[in-house]
Structures are given as structure tokens and as C-alpha cells.
MIBA-272424 format. One record per atom (N, C-alpha, C): residue in three letters; chain; atom name; x, y, z. Coordinates in nm, 4 decimals, always signed. Example, Ala and Ser with C-alpha at 12.3 -4.5 7.8 and 13.67 -1.06 7.14 Angstrom:
2
aa: ALA, ch: A, at: N, px: +1.3190, py: -0.5690, pz: +0.7800
aa: ALA, ch: A, at: CA, px: +1.2300, py: -0.4500, pz: +0.7800
aa: ALA, ch: A, at: C, px: +1.3200, py: -0.3300, pz: +0.7800
aa: SER, ch: A, at: N, px: +1.2850, py: -0.2250, pz: +0.7080
aa: SER, ch: A, at: CA, px: +1.3670, py: -0.1060, pz: +0.7140
aa: SER, ch: A, at: C, px: +1.2900, py: +0.0030, pz: +0.7870
# end
This chain:
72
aa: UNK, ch: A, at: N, px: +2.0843, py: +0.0770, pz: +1.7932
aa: UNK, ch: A, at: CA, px: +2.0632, py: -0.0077, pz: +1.6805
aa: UNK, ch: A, at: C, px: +2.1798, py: -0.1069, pz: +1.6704
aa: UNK, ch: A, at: N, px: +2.1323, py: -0.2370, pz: +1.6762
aa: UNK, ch: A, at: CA, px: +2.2159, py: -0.3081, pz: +1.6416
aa: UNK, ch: A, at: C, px: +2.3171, py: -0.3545, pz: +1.5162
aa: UNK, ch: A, at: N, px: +2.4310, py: -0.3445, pz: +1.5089
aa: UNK, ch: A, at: CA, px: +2.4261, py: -0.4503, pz: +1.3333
aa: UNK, ch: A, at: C, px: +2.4851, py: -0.5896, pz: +1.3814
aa: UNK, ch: A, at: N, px: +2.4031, py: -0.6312, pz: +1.2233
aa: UNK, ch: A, at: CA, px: +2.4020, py: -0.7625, pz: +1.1687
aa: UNK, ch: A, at: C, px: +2.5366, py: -0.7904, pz: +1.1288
aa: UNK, ch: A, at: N, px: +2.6217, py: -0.9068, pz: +1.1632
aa: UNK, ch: A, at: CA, px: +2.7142, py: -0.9501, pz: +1.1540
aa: UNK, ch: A, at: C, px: +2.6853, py: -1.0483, pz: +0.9967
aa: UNK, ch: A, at: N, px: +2.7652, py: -1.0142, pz: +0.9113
aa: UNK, ch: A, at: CA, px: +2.6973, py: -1.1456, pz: +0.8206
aa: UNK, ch: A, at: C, px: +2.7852, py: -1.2700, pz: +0.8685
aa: UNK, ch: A, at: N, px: +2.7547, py: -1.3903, pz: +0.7744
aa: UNK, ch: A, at: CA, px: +2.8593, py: -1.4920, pz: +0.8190
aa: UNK, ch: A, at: C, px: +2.9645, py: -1.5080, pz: +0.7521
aa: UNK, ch: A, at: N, px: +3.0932, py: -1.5771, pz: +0.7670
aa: UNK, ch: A, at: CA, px: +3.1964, py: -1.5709, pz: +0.7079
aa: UNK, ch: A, at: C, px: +3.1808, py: -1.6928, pz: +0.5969
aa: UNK, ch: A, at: N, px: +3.2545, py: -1.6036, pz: +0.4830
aa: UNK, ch: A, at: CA, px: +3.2468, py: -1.6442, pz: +0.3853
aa: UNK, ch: A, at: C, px: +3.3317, py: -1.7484, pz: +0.3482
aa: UNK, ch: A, at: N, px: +3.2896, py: -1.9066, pz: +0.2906
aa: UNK, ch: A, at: CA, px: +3.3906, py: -1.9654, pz: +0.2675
aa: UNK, ch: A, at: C, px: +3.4930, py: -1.9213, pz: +0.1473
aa: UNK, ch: A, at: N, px: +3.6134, py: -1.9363, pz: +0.1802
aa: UNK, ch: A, at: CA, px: +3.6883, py: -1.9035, pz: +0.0604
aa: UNK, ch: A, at: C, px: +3.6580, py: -1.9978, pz: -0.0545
aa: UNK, ch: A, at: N, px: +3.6258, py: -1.8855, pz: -0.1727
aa: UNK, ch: A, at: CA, px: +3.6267, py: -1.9257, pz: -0.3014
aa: UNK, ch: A, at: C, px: +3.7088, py: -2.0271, pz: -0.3531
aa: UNK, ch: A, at: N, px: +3.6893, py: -2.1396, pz: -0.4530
aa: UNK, ch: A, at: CA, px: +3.7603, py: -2.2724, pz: -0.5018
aa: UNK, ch: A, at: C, px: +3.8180, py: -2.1834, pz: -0.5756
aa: UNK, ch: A, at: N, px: +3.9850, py: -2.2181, pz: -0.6163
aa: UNK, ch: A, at: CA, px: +4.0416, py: -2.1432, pz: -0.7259
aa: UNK, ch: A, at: C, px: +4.0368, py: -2.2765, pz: -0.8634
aa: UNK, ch: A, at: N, px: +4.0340, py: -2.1548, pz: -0.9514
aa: UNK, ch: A, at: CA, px: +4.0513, py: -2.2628, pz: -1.0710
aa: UNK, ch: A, at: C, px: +4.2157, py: -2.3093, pz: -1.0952
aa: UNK, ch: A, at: N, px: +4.2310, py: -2.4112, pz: -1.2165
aa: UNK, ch: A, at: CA, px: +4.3529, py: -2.4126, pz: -1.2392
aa: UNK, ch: A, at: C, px: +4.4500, py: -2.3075, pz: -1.2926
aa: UNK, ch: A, at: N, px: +4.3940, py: -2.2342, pz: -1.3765
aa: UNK, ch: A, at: CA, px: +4.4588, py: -2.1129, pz: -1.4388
aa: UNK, ch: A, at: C, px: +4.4874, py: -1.9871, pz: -1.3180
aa: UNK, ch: A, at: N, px: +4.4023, py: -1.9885, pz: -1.2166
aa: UNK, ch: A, at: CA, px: +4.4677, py: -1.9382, pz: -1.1242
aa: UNK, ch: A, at: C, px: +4.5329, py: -1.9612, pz: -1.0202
aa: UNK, ch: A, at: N, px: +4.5309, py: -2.0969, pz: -0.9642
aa: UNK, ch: A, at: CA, px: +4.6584, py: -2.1526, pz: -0.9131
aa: UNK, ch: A, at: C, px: +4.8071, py: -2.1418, pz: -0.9876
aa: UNK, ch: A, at: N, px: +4.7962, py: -2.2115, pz: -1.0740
aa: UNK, ch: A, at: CA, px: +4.9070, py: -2.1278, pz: -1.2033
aa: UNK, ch: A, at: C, px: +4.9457, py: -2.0148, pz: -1.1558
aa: UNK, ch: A, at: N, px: +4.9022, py: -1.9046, pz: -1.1768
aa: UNK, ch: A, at: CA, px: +4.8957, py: -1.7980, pz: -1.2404
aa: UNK, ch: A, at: C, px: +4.9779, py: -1.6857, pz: -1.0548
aa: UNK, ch: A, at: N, px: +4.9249, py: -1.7651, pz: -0.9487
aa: UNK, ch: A, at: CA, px: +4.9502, py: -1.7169, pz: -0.8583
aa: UNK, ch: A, at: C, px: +5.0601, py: -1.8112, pz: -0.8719
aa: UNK, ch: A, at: N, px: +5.1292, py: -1.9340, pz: -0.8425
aa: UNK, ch: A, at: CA, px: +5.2565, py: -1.9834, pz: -0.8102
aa: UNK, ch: A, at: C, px: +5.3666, py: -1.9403, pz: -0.9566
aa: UNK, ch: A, at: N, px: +5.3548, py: -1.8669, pz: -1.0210
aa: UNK, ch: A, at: CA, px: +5.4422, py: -1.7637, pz: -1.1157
aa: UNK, ch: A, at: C, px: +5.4631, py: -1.6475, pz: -1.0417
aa: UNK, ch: A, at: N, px: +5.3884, py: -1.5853, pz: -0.9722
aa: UNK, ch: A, at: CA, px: +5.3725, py: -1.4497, pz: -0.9242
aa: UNK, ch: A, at: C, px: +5.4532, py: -1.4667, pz: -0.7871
aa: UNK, ch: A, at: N, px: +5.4452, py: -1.5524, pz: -0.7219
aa: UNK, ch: A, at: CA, px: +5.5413, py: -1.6083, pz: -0.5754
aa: UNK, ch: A, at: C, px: +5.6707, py: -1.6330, pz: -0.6274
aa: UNK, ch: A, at: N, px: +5.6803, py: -1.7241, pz: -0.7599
aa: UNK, ch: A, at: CA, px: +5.8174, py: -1.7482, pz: -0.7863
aa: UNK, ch: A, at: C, px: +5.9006, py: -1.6051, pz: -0.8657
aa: UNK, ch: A, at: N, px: +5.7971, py: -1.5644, pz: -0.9424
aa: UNK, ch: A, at: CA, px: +5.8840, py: -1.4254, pz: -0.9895
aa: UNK, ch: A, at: C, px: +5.9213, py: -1.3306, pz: -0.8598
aa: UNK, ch: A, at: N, px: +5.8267, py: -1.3297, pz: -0.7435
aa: UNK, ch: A, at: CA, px: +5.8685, py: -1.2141, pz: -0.6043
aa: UNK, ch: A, at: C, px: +6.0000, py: -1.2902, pz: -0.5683
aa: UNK, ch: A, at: N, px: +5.9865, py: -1.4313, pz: -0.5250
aa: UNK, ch: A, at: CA, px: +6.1183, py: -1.5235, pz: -0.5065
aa: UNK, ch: A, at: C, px: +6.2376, py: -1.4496, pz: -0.5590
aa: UNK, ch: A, at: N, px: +6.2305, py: -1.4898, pz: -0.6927
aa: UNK, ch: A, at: CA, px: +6.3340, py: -1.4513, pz: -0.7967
aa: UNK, ch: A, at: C, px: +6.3816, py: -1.3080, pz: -0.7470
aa: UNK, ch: A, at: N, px: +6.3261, py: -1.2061, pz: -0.7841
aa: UNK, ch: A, at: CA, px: +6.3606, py: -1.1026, pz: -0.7336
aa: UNK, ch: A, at: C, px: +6.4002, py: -1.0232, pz: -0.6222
aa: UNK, ch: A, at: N, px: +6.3893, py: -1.0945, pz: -0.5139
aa: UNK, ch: A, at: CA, px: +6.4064, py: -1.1177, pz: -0.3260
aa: UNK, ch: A, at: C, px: +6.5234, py: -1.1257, pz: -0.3533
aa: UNK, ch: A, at: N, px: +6.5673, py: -1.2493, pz: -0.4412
aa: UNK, ch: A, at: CA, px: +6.6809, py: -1.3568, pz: -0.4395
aa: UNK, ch: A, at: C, px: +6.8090, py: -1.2205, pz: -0.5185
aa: UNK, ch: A, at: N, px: +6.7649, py: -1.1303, pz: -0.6157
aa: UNK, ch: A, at: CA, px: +6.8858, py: -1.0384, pz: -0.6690
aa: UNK, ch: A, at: C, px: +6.8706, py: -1.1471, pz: -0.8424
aa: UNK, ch: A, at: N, px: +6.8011, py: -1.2101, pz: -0.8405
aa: UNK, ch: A, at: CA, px: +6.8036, py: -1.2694, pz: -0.9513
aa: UNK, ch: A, at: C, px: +6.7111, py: -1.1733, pz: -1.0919
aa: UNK, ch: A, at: N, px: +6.7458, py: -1.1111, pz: -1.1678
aa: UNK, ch: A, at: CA, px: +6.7034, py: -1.0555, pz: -1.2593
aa: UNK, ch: A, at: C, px: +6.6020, py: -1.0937, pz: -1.3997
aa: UNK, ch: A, at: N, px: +6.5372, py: -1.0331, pz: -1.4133
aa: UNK, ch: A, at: CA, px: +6.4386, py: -1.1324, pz: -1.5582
aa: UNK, ch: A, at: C, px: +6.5019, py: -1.1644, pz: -1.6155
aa: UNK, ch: A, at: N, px: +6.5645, py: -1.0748, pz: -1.7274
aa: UNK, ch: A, at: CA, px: +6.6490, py: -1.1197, pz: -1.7913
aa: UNK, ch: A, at: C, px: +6.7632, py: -1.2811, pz: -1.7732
aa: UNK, ch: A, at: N, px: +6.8607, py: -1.2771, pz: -1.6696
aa: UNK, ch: A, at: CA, px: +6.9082, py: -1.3980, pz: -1.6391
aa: UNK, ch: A, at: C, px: +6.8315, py: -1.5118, pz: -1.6678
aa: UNK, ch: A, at: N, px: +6.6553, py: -1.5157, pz: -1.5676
aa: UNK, ch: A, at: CA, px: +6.6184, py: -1.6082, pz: -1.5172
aa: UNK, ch: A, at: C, px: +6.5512, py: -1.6516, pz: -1.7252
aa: UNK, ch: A, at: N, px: +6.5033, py: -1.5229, pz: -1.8242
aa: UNK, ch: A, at: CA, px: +6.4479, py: -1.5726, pz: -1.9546
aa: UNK, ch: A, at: C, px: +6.5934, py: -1.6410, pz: -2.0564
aa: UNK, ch: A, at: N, px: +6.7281, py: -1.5917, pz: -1.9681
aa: UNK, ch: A, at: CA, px: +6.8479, py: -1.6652, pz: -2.0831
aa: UNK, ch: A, at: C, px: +6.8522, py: -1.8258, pz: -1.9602
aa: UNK, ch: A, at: N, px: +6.8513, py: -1.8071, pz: -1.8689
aa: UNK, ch: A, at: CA, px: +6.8951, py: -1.9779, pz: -1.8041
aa: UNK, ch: A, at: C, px: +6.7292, py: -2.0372, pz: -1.8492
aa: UNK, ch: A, at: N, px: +6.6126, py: -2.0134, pz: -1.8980
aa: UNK, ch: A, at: CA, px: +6.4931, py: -2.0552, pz: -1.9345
aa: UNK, ch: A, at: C, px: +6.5295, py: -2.1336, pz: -2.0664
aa: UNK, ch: A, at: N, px: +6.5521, py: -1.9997, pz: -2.1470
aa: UNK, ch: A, at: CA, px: +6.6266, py: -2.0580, pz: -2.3036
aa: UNK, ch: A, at: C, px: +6.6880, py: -2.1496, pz: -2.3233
aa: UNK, ch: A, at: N, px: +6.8007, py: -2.1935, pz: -2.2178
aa: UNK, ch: A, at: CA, px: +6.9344, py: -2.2932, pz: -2.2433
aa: UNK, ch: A, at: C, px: +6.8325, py: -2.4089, pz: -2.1798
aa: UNK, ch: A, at: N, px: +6.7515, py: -2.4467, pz: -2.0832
aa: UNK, ch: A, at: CA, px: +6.7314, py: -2.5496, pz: -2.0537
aa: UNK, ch: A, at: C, px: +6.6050, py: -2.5588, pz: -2.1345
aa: UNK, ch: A, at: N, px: +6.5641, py: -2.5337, pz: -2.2179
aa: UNK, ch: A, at: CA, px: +6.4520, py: -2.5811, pz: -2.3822
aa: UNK, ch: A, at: C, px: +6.5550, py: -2.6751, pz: -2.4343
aa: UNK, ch: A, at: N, px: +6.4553, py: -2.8219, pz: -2.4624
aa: UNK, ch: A, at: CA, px: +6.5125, py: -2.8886, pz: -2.5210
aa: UNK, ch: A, at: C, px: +6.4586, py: -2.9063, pz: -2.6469
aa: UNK, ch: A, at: N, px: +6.5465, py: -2.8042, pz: -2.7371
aa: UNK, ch: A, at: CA, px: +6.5641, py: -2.8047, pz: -2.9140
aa: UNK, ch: A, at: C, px: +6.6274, py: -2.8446, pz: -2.9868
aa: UNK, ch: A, at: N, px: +6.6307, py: -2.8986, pz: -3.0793
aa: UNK, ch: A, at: CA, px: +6.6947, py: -2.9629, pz: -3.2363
aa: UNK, ch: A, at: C, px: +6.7351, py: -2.8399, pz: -3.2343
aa: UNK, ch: A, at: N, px: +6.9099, py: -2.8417, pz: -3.2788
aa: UNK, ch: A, at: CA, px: +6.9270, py: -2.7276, pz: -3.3214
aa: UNK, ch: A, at: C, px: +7.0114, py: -2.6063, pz: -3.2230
aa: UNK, ch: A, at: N, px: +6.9607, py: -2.5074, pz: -3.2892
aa: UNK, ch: A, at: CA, px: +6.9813, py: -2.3729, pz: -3.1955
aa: UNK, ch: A, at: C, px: +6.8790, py: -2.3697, pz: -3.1128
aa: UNK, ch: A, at: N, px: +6.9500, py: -2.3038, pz: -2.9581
aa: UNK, ch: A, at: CA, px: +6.8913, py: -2.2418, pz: -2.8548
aa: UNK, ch: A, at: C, px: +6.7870, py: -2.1560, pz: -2.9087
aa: UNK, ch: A, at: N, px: +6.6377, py: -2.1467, pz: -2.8813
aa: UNK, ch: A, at: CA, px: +6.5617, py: -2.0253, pz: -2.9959
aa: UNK, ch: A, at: C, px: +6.6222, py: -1.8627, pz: -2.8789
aa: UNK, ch: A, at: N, px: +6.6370, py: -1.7827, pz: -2.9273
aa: UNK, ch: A, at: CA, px: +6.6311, py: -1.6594, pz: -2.8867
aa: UNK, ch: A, at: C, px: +6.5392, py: -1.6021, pz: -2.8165
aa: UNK, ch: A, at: N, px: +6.5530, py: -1.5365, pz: -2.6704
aa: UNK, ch: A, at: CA, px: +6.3859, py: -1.4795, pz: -2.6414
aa: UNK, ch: A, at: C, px: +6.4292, py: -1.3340, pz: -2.6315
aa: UNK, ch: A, at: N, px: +6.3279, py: -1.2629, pz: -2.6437
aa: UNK, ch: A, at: CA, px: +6.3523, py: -1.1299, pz: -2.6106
aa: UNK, ch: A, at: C, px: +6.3657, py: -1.0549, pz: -2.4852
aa: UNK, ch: A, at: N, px: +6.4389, py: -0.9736, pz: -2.4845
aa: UNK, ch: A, at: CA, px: +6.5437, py: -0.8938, pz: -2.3663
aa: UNK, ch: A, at: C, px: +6.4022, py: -0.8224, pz: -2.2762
aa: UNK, ch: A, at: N, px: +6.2668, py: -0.8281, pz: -2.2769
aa: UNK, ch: A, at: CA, px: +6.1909, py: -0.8422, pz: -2.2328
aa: UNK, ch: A, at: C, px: +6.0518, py: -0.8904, pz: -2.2665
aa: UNK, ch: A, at: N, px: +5.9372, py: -0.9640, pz: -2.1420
aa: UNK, ch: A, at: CA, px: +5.8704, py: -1.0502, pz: -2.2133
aa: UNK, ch: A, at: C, px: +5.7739, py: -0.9887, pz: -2.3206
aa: UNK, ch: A, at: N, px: +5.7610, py: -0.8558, pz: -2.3347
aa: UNK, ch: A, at: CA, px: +5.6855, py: -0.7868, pz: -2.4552
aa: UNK, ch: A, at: C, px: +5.7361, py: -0.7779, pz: -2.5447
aa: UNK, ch: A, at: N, px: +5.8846, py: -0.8177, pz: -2.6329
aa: UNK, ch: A, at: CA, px: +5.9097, py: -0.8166, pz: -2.7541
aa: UNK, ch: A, at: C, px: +5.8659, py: -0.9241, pz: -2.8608
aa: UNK, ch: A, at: N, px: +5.8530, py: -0.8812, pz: -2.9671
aa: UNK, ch: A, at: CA, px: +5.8279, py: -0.9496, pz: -3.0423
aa: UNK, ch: A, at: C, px: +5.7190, py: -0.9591, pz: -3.1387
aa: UNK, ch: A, at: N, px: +5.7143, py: -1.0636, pz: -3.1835
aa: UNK, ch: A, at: CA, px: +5.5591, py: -1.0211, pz: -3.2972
aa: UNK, ch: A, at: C, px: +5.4250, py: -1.0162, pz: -3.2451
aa: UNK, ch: A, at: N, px: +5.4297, py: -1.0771, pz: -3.1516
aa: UNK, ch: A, at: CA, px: +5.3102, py: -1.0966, pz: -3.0301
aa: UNK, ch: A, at: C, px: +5.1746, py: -0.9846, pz: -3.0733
aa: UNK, ch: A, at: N, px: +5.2395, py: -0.8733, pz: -3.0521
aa: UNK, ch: A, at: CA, px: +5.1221, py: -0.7589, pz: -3.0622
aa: UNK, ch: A, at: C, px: +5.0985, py: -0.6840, pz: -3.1695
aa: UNK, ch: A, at: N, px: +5.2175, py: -0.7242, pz: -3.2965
aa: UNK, ch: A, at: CA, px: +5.1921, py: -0.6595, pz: -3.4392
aa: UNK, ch: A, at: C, px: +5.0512, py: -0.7250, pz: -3.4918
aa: UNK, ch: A, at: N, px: +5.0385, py: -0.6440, pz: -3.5812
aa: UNK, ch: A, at: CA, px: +4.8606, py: -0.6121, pz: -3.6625
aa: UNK, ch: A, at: C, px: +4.9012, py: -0.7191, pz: -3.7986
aa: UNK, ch: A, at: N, px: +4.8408, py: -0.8006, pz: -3.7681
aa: UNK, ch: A, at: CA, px: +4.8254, py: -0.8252, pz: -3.9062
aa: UNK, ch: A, at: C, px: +4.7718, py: -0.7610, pz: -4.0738
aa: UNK, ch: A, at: N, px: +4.8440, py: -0.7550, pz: -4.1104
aa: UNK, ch: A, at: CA, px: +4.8363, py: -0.6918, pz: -4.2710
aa: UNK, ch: A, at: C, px: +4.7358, py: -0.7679, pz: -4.3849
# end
């Protein structure tokens, strides 16, 4: 019995949100290859925001914050 070979599939068009979404994921492996730490890379993020004012604060990782509290 023979098998059927199917044909090769053209690769799928990516959208924009996942082009995005993959050149974050290369630059965060980068980053981390490099010995460069989250933290560092979210305080040198902070300082180059250009704000009136104070630097805003981010949190010591990217899940802090009000983000996921319940509204009352």
C-alpha cells in the first residue's frame, strides 16, 4: 500500500500582532543570552520615557500592580 504524500503547505501570512509579538520574544531571548536581566532592561525602559516630571515607577516584575485587582 502506498501513501499519499500531501503537498506542502504554504506558510501561513502572520498578522501584525504577531510579528510584534514574536520580535519581543527574540529580543527578550537576546537580552537574556546577553546576562542582561528584566529587571535592568524595565529600569533603563523607565529612564528613557519621555515624562513631564518624574520618571513613572514600574514594577520589580511585569505582573505587579493594579492590572489584575477586581474592581469593587
Amino acid at each position: 500500500m502506498n501513501k499519499v504524500k500531501k503537498p506542502a503547505q504554504a506558510p501561513k501570512k502572520q498578522s501584525a500582532t504577531d510579528k510584534m509579538i514574536e520580535e519581543c520574544v527574540k529580543r527578550a531571548q537576546a537580552r537574556k543570552r546577553s546576562g542582561q536581566t528584566d529587571s535592568e532592561w524595565r529600569q533603563q525602559y523607565a529612564q528613557s520615557l519621555k515624562v513631564e516630571g518624574e520618571t513613572p515607577q514600574l514594577s520589580q516584575t511585569p505582573f505587579d500592580g493594579a492590572a489584575t485587582k477586581k474592581k469593587l
